[in-house]
C-alpha positions as CSV (number, residue, x, y, z in Angstrom):
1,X,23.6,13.3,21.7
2,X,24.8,11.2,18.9
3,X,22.6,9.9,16.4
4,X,23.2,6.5,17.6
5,X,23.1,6.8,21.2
6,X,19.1,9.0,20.4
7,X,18.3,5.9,18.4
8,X,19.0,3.3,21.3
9,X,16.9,6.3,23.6
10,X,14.1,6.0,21.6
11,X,13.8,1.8,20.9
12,X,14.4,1.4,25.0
13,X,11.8,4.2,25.4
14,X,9.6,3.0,23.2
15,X,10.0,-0.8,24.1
16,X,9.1,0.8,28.1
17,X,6.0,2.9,26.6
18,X,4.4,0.0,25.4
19,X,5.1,-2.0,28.2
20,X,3.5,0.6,30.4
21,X,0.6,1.0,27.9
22,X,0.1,-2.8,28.1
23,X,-0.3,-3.0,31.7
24,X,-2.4,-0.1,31.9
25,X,-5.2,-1.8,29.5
26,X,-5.0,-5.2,30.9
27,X,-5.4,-3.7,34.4
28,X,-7.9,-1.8,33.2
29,X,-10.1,-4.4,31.4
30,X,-9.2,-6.7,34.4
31,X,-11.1,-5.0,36.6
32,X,-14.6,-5.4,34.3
33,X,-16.7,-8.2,35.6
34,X,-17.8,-8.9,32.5
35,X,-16.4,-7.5,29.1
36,X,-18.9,-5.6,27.9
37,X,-18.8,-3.5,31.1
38,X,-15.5,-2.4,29.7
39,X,-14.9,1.1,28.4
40,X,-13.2,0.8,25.7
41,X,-12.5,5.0,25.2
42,X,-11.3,5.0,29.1
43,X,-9.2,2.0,28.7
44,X,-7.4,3.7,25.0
45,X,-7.3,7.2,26.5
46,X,-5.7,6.1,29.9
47,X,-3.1,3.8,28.4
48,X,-2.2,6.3,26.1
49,X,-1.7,8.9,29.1
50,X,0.1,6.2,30.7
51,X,2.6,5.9,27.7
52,X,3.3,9.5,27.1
53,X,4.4,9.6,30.8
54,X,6.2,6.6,30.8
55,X,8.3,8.4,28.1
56,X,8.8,11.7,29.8
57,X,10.1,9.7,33.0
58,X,12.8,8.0,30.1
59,X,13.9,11.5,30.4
60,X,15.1,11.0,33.3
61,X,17.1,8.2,32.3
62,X,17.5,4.8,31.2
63,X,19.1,2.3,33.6
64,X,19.4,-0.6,30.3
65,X,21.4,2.5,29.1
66,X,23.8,2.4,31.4
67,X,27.2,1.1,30.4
């Protein structure tokens, strides 16, 4: 892979992560009646799961990659 086309990987990758991540926590701290009822390390540690396999399935592939 050519250094250009492993850049473009990793901004669509990461741009998907954070997505992911995103919607993780907002579904997460959605589902708190109130917001102190929210926990916060559950909420961080989940997303964060959430984003590390939202990049392995980037593996996979990329459909905005496809020509």
């Amino acid at each position: 892979m050519d250094s250009k086309k492993a850049v473009r990987w990793f901004r669509a990758a990461g741009r998907r992560a954070v997505k992911t991540m995103a919607q993780t926590a907002a579904a997460m701290i959605g589902t708190a009646v109130v917001l102190s009822d929210v926990d916060w390390l559950i909420v961080i540690s989940s997303s964060l799961l959430s984003g590390v396999f939202s990049l392995l399935t980037s593996i996979a592939g990329l459909p905005e990659l496809k020509p």
